[in-house]
One Martini backbone bead per residue (centre of mass of N, CA, C, O) as a GRO file, in nm:
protein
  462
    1UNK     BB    1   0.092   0.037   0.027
    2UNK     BB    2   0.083   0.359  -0.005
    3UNK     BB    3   0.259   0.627   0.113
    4UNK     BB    4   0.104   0.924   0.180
    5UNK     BB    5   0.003   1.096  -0.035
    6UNK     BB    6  -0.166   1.101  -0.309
    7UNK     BB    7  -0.143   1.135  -0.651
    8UNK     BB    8  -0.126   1.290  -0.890
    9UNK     BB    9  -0.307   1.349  -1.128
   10UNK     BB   10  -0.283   1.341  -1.445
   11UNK     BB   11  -0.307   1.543  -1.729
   12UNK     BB   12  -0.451   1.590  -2.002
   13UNK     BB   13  -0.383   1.795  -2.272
   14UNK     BB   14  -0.689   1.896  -2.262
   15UNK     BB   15  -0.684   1.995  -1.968
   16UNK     BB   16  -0.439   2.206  -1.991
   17UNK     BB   17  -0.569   2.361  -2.207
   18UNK     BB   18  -0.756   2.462  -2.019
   19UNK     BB   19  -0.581   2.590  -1.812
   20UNK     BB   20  -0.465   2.775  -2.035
   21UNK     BB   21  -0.701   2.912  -2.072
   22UNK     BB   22  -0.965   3.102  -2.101
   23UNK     BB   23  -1.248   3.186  -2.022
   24UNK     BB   24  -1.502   3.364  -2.175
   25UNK     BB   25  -1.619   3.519  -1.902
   26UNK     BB   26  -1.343   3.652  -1.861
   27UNK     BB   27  -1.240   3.790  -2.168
   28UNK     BB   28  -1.183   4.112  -2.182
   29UNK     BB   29  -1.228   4.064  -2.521
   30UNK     BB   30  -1.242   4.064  -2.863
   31UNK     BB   31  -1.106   3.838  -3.102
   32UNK     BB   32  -1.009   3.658  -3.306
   33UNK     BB   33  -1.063   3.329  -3.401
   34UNK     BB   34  -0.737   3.238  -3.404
   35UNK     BB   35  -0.728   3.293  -3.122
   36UNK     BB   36  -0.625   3.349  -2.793
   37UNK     BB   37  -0.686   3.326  -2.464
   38UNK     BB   38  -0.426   3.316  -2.211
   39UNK     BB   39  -0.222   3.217  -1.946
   40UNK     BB   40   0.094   3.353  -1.924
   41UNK     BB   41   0.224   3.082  -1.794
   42UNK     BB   42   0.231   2.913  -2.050
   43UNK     BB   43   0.427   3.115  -2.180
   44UNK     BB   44   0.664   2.997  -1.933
   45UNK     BB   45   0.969   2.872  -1.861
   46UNK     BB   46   1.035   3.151  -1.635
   47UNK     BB   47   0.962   3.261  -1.295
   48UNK     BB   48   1.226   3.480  -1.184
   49UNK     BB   49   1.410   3.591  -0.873
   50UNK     BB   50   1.655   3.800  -0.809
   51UNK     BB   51   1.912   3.821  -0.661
   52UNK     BB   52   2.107   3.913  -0.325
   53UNK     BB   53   2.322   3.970  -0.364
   54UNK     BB   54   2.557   4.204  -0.328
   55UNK     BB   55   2.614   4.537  -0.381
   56UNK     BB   56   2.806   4.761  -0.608
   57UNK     BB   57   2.837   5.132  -0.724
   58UNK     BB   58   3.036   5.026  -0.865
   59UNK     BB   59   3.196   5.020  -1.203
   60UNK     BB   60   3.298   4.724  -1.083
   61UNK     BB   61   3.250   4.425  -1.228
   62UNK     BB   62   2.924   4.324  -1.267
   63UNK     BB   63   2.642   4.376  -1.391
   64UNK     BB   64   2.312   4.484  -1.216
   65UNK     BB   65   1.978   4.502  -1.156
   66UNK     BB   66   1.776   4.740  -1.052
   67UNK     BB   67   1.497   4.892  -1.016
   68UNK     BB   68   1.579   5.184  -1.120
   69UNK     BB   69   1.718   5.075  -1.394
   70UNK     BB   70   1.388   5.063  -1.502
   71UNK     BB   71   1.329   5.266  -1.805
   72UNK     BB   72   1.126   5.307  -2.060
   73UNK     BB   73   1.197   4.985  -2.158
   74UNK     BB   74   1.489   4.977  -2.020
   75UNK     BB   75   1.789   4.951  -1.969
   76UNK     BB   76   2.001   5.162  -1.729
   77UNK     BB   77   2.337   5.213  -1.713
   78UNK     BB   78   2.326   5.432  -1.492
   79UNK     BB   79   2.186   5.233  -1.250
   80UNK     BB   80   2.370   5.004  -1.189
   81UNK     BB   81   2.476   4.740  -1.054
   82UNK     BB   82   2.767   4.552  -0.874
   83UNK     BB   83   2.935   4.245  -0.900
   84UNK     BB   84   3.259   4.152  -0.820
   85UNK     BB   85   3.229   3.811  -0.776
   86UNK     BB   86   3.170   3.598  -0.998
   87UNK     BB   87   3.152   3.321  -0.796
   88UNK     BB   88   2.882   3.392  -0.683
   89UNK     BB   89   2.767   3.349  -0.949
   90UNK     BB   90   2.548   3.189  -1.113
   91UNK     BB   91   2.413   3.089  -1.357
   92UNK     BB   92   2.093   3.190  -1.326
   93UNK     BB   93   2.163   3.482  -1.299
   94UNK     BB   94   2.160   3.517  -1.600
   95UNK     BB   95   2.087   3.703  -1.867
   96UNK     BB   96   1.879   3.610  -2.192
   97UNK     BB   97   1.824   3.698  -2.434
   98UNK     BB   98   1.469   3.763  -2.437
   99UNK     BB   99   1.429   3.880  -2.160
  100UNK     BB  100   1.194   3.948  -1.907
  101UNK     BB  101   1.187   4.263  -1.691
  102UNK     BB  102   1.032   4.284  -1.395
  103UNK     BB  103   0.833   4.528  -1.181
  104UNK     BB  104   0.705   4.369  -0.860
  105UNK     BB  105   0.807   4.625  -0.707
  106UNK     BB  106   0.640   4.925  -0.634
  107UNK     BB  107   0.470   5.138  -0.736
  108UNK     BB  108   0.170   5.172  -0.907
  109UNK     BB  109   0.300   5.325  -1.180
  110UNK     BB  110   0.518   5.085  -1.201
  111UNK     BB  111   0.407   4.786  -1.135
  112UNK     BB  112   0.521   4.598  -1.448
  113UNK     BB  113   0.711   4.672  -1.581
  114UNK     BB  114   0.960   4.668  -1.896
  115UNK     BB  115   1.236   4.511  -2.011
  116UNK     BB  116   1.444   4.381  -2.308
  117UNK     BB  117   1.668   4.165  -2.343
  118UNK     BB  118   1.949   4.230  -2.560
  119UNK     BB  119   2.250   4.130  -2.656
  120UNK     BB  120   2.392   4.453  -2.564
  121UNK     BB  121   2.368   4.365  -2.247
  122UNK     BB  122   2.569   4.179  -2.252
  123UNK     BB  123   2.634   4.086  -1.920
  124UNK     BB  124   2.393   4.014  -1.719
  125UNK     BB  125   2.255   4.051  -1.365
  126UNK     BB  126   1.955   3.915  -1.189
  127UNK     BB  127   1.789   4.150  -0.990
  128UNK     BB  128   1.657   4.230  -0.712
  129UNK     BB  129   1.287   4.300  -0.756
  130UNK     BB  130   1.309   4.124  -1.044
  131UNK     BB  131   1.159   3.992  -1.270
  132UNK     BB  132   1.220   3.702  -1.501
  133UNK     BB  133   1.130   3.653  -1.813
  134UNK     BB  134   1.067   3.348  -1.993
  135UNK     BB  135   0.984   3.192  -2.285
  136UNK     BB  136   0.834   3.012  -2.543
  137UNK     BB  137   0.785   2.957  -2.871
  138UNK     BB  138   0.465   3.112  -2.848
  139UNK     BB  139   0.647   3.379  -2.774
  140UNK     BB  140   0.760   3.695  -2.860
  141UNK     BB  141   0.859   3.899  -2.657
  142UNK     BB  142   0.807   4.146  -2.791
  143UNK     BB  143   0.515   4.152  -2.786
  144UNK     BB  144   0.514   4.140  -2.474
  145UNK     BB  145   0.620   4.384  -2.459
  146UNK     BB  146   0.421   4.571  -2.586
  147UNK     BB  147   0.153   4.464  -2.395
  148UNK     BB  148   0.259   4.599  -2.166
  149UNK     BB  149   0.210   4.915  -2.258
  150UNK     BB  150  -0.064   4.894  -2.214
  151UNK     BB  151  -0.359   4.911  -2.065
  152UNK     BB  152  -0.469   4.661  -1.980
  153UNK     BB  153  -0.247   4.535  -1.861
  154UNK     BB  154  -0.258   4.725  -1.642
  155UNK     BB  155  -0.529   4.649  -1.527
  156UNK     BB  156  -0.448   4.372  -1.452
  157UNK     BB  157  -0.210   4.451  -1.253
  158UNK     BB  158  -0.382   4.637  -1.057
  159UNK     BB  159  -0.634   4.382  -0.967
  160UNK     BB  160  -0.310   4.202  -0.821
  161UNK     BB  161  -0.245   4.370  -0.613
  162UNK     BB  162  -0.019   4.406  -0.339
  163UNK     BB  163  -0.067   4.587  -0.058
  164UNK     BB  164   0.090   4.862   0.133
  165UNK     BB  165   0.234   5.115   0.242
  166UNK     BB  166   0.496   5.198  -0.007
  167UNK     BB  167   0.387   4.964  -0.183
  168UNK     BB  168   0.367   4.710  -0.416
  169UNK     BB  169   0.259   4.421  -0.567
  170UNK     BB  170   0.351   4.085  -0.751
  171UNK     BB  171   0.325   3.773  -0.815
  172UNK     BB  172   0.396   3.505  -0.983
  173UNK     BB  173   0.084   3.363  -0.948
  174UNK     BB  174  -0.048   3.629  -1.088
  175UNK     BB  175   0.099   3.683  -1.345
  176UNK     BB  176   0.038   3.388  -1.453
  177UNK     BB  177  -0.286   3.510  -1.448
  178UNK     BB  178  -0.252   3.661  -1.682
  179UNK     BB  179  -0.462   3.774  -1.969
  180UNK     BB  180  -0.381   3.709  -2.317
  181UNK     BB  181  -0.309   3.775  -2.626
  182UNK     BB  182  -0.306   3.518  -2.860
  183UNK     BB  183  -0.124   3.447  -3.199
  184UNK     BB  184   0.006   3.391  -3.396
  185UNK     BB  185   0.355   3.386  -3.508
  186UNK     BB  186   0.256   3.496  -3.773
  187UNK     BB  187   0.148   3.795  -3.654
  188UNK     BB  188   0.302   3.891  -3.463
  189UNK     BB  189   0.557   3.981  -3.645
  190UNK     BB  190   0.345   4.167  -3.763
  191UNK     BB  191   0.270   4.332  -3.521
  192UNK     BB  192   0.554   4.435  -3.488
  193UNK     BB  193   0.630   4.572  -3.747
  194UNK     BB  194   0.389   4.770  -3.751
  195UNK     BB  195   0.462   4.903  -3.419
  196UNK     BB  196   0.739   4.997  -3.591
  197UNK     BB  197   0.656   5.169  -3.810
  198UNK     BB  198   0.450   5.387  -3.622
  199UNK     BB  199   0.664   5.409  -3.387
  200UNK     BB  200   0.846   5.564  -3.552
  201UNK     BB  201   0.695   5.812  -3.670
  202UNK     BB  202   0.620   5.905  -3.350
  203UNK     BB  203   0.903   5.990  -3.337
  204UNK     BB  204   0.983   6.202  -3.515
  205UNK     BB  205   0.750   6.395  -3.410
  206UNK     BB  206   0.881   6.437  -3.182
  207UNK     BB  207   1.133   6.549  -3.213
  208UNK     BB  208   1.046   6.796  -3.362
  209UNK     BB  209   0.895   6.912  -3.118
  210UNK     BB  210   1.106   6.903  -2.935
  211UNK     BB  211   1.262   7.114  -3.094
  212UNK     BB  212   1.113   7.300  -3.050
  213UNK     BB  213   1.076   7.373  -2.767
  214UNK     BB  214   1.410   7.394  -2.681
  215UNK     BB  215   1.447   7.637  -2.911
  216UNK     BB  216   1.270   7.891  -2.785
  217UNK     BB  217   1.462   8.042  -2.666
  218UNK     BB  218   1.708   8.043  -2.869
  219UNK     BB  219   1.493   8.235  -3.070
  220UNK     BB  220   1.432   8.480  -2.919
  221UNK     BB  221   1.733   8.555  -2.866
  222UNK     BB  222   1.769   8.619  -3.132
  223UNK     BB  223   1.544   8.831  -3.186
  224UNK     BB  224   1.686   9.040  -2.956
  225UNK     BB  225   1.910   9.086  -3.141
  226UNK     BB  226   1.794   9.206  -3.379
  227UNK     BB  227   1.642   9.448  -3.257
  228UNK     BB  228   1.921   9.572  -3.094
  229UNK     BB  229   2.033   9.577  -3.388
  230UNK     BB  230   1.822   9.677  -3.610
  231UNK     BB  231   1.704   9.430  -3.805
  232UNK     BB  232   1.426   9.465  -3.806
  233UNK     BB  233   1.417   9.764  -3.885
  234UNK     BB  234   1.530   9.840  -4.140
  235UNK     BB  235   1.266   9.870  -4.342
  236UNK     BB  236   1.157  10.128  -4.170
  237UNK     BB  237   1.382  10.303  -4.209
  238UNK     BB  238   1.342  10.318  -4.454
  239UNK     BB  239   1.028  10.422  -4.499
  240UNK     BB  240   1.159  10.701  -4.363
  241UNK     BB  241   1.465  10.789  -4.343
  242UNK     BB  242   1.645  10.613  -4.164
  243UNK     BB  243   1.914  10.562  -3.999
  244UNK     BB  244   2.154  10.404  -3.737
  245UNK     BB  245   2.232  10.689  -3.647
  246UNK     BB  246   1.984  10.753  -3.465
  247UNK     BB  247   2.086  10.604  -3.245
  248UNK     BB  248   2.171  10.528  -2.915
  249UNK     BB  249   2.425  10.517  -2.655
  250UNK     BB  250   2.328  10.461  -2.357
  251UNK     BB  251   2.273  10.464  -2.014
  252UNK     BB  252   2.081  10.346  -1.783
  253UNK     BB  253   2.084  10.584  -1.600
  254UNK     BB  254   1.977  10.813  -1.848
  255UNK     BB  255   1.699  10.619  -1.871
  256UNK     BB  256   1.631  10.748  -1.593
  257UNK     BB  257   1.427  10.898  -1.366
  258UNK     BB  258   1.285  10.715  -1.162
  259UNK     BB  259   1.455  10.503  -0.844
  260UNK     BB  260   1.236  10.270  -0.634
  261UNK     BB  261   1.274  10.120  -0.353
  262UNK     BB  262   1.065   9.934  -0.109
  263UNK     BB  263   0.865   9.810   0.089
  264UNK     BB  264   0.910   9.701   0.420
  265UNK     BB  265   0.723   9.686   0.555
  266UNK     BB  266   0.414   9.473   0.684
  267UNK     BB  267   0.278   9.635   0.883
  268UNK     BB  268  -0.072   9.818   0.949
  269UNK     BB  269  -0.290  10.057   1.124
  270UNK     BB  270  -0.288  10.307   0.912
  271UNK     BB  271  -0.473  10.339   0.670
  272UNK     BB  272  -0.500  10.209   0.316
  273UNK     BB  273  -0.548   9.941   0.126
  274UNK     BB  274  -0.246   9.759  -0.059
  275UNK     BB  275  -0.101   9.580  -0.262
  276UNK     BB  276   0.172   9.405  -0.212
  277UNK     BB  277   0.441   9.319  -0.421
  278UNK     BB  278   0.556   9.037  -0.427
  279UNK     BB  279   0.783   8.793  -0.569
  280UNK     BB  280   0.509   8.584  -0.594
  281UNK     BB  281   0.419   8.733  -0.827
  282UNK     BB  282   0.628   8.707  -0.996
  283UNK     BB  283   0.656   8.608  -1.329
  284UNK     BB  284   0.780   8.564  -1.669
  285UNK     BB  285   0.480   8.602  -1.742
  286UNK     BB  286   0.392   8.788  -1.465
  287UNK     BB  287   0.163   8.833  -1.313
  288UNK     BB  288   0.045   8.638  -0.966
  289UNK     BB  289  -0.263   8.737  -0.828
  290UNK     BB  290  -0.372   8.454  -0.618
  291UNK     BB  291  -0.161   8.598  -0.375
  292UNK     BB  292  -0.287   8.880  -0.228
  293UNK     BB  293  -0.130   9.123   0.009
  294UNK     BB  294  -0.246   9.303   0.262
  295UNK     BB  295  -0.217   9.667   0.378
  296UNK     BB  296  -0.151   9.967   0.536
  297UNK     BB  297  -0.138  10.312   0.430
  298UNK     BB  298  -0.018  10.615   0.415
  299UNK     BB  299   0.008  10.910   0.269
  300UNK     BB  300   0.296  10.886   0.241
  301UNK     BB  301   0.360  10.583   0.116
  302UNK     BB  302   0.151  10.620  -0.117
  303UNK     BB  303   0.327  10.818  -0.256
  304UNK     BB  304   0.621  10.626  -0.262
  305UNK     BB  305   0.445  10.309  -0.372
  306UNK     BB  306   0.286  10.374  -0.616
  307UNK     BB  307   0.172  10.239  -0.865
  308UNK     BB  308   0.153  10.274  -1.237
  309UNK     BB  309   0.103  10.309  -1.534
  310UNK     BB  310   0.427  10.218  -1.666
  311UNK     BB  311   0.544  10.153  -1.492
  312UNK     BB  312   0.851   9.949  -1.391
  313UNK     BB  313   0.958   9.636  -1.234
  314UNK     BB  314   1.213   9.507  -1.015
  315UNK     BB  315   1.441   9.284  -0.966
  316UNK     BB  316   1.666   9.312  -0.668
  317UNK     BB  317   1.594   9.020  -0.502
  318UNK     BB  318   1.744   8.689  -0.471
  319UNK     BB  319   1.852   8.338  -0.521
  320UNK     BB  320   1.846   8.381  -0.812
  321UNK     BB  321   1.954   8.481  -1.114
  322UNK     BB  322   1.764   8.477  -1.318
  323UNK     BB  323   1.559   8.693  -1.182
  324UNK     BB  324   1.753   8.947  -1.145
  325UNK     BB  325   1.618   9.203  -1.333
  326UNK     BB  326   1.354   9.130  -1.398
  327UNK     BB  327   1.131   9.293  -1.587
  328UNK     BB  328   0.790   9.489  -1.532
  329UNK     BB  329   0.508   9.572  -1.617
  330UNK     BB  330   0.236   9.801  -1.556
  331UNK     BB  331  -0.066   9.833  -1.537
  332UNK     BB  332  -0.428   9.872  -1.477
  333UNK     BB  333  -0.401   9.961  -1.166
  334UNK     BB  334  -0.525   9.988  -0.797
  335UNK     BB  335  -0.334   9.952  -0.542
  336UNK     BB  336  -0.014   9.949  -0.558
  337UNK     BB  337   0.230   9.801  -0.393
  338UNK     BB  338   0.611   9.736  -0.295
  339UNK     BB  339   0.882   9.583  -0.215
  340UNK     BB  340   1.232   9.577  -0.085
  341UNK     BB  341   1.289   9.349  -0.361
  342UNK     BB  342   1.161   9.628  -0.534
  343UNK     BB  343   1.161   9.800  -0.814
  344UNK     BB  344   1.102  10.127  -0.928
  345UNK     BB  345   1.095  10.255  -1.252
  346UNK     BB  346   1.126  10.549  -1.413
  347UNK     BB  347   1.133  10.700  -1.764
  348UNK     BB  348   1.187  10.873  -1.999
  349UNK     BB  349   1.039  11.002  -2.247
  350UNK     BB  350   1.272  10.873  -2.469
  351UNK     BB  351   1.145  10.584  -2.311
  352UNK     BB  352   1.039  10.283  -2.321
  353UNK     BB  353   0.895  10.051  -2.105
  354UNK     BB  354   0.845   9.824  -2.330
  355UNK     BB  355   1.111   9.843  -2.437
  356UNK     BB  356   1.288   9.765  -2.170
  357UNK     BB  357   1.161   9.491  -2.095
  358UNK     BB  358   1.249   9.362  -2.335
  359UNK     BB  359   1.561   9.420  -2.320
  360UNK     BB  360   1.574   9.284  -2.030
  361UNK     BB  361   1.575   8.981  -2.213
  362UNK     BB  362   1.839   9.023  -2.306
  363UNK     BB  363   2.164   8.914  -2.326
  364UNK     BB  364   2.299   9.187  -2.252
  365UNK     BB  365   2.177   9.227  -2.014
  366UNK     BB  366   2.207   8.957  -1.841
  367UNK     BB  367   2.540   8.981  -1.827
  368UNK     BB  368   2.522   9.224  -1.670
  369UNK     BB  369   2.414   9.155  -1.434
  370UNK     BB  370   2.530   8.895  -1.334
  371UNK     BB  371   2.835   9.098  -1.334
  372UNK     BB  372   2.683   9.302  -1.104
  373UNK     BB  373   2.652   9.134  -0.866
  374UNK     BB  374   2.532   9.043  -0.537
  375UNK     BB  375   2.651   8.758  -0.315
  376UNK     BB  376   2.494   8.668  -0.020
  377UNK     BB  377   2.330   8.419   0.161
  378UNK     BB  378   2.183   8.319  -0.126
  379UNK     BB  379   2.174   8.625  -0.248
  380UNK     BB  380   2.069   8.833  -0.500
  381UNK     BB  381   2.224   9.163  -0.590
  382UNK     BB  382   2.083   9.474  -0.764
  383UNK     BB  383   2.177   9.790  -0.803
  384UNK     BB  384   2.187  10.084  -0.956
  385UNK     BB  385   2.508  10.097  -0.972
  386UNK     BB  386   2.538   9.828  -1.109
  387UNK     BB  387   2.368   9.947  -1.381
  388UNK     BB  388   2.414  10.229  -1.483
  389UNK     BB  389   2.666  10.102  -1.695
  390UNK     BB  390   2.446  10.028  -1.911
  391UNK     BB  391   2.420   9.957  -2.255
  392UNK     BB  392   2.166  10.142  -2.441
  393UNK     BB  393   1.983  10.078  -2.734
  394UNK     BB  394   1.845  10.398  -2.879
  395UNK     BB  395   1.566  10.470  -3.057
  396UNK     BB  396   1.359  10.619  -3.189
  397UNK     BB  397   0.995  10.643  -3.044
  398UNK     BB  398   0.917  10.497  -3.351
  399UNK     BB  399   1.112  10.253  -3.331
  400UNK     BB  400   1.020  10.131  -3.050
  401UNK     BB  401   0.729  10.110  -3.189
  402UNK     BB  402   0.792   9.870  -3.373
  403UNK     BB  403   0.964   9.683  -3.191
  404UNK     BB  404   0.738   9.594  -3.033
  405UNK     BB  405   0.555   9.502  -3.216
  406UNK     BB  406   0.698   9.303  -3.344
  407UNK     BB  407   0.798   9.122  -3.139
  408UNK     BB  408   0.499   9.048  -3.072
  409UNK     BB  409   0.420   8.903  -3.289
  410UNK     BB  410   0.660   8.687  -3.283
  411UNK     BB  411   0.601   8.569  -3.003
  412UNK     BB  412   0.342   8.444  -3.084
  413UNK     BB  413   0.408   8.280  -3.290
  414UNK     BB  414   0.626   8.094  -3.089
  415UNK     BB  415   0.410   8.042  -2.882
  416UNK     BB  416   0.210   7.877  -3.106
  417UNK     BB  417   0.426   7.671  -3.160
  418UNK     BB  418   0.504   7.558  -2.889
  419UNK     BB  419   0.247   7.447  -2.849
  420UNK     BB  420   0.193   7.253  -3.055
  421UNK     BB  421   0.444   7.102  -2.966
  422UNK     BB  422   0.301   7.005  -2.708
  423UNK     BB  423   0.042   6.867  -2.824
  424UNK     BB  424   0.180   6.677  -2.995
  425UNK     BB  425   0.326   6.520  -2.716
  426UNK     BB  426   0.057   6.485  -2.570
  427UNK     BB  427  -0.054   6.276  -2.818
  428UNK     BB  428   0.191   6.054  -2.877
  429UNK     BB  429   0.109   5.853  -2.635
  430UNK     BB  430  -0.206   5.804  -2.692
  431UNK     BB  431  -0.151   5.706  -3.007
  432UNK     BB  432  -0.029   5.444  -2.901
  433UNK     BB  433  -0.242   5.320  -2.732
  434UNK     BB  434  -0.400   5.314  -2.991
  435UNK     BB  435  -0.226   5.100  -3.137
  436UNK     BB  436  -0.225   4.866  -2.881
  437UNK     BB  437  -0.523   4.825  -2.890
  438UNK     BB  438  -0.539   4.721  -3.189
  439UNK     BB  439  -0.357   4.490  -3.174
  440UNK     BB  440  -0.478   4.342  -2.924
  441UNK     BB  441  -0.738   4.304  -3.148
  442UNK     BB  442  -0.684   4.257  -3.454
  443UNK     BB  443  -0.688   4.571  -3.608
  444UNK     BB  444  -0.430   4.630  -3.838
  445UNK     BB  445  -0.436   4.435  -4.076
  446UNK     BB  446  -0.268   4.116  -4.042
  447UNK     BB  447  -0.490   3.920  -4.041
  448UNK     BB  448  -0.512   3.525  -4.127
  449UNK     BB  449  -0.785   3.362  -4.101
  450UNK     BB  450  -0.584   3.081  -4.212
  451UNK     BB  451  -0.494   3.058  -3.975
  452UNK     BB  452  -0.431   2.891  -3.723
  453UNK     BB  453  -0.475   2.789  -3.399
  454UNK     BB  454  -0.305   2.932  -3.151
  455UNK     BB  455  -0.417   2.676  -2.937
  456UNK     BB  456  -0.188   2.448  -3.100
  457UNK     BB  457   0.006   2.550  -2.985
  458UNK     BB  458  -0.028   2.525  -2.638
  459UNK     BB  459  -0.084   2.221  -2.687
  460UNK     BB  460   0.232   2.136  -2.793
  461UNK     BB  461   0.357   2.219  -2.526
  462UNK     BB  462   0.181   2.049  -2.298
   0.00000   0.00000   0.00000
């Protein structure tokens, strides 16, 4: 009489089989008929743990992949740890071509991530807290690569997983019960054909539009250097009559009426309430009015620091380098003053403070701020005496609003271009996305409805 448990039945390849299907009620959405829904771990000779082995961040021994190392879909080399003894290394511990690294403990939105190991990749040593699948041959790793990437992937992936504190998890035996799209073998390799066509064009439309974001201080550089040495206006100079030597290099000392630092007191008891206008207002773009400070000022007080519709102020005191100098035209406001960290200019007459606060955005302007400025305790100050002697280049003020006007146009266009290719770079992923929902429905026009059902394959490796 046998001892211990009673061994287990034997599946007939039948029953193996349904074990490896999806159930009809189970399957998340519909398919070719010649595909099948099967459960991943099916289609895997092996999903395995790595190594503990002790890392190592310096550059010298084995390189092994790390959590943090898998980003984009690929192995980061700069991020990879080392282990210095090969001898520790097992057999079983290196990645072959075709494996995939799966992050498997991680935040909620990196959690299931993937990526393809291939020959260039080699010898590579997989480190603890990624799985690694090997596929069987009924599969072709880089198919499940791009599955990976789908919406469904991941919703499949974080209905399995377990939550923790500060990170999720999904084990072995959850992964390899996700439902996965099979199609024959020559399908899979015209689907993975298919969207390595399709994002190699949305990959070149990226770089270019990428090209254009990156671009634009560079432009708009380029722009502003045209405008304050004449070029912009060249043609406006022709057609009135006026030479390049109308233009004046005066100091910004002498373009200047009247420069008054900011009110320090912080609150009053007697007098109007009045808006003081903090560094937090002040941005690139312009005022940001969201949370504006009022305080009571005196008669006094009023007198010397309201704000005027064509005032300009100056950021006097930064931690920044690069906000220091940065001036700001004042709108159409009432009840506006400034704190001690800004200074107020009015410009004399015969100097736009429009045009002045464009010059202030050129490099020539920024150059001497920055080389004129005083550091100290972390924060950066410019004085009046720092930018006295800057030179400003002064054309008559009829050639001063063409330049203003100019500009206008062009900076408009430059920032709708700018936008366009923001546009186009946020809709280049939802674009993927749904080139691999259609791919994974066998949407994409490459399936041959006289090929064999898939599941002929799956049964003859079971």
């Amino acid at each position: 009489m046998a001892r211990g448990k009673k061994a287990a039945k034997e599946l007939s390849p039948e029953e193996k089989l349904q074990q490896a299907l999806v159930p009809v009620e189970e399957q998340p959405y519909p398919i070719p008929e010649n595909w099948c829904w099967v459960r991943l771990g099916s289609l895997l000779n092996e999903i395995k743990n790595g190594t503990t082995i002790k890392q190592d961040k310096s550059s010298s021994g084995y390189w092994v992949t790390r959590i943090e190392s898998l980003q984009n879909q690929t192995i980061d080399f700069n991020r990879l740890g080392s282990i210095v003894n090969k001898c520790d290394i097992k057999d079983t511990d290196w990645y072959m071509a075709g494996d995939i690294a799966l992050s498997h403990i991680n935040s909620a939105d990196h959690v299931g991530k993937t990526a393809l190991i291939n020959a260039d990749m080699l010898p590579l040593v997989h480190g603890m807290n990624l799985l690694r699948l090997r596929f069987n041959e009924n599969c072709i790793p880089a198919f499940f690569q791009y599955y990976s990437q789908s919406f469904q992937y991941k919703e499949e992936i974080l209905s399995r997983i377990n939550m923790a504190v500060n990170q999720v998890s999904i084990n072995q035996k959850q992964l390899g019960s996700l439902e996965f799209p099979l199609p024959t073998l020559p399908e899979q390799h015209r689907i993975i054909s298919r969207i390595e066509s399709l994002f190699a064009k949305l990959d070149e439309a990226k770089e270019k539009a990428q090209a254009v974001v990156d671009s634009f201080e560079l432009r708009k550089s380029v722009i502003l250097h045209k405008a304050f040495a004449g070029e912009l206006t060249e043609w406006w100079r022709k057609d009135h009559g006026v030479g390049l030597d109308s233009w004046k290099i005066m100091s910004l000392n002498d373009c200047i009426q009247k420069m008054q630092n900011g009110l320090a007191k912080r609150s009053g008891s007697i007098g109007e309430s009045y808006v003081v206008l903090r560094l937090a207002n002040l941005s690139e773009n312009g005022f940001d009015t969201s949370d504006l400070r009022e305080i009571l000022l005196d008669e006094k007080e009023q007198e010397a620091y309201s704000l005027l519709e064509n005032d300009v102020i100056m950021i006097r005191v930064n931690g920044s380098k690069d906000n220091v100098g940065r001036q700001l035209l004042v709108p159409d406001v009432k009840k506006w003053a400034f704190c001690d960290h800004i200074i107020r200019i009015r410009y004399r007459n015969n100097v736009l403070p429009d045009y002045m606060v464009l010059f202030s955005k050129s490099d020539n302007y920024r150059t001497y701020v920055k080389n004129h400025m005083v550091s100290s305790a972390g924060q950066n100050t410019i004085s009046r005496k720092g930018i006295a002697n800057m030179a400003v280049p002064v054309p008559e003020c009829d050639e001063q609003k063409e330049i203003v006007r100019t500009l206008s146009v062009l900076f408009n266009k430059e920032q709708q271009a700018k936008e366009a290719a923001e546009t186009v770079l946020a809709q280049i992923d939802t674009i993927k996305k749904a080139i691999l929902a259609r791919a994974f429905r066998g949407e994409l026009g490459t399936n041959d409805p006289a090929e064999e059902w898939a599941g002929e394959l799956v049964k003859a490796v079971l």
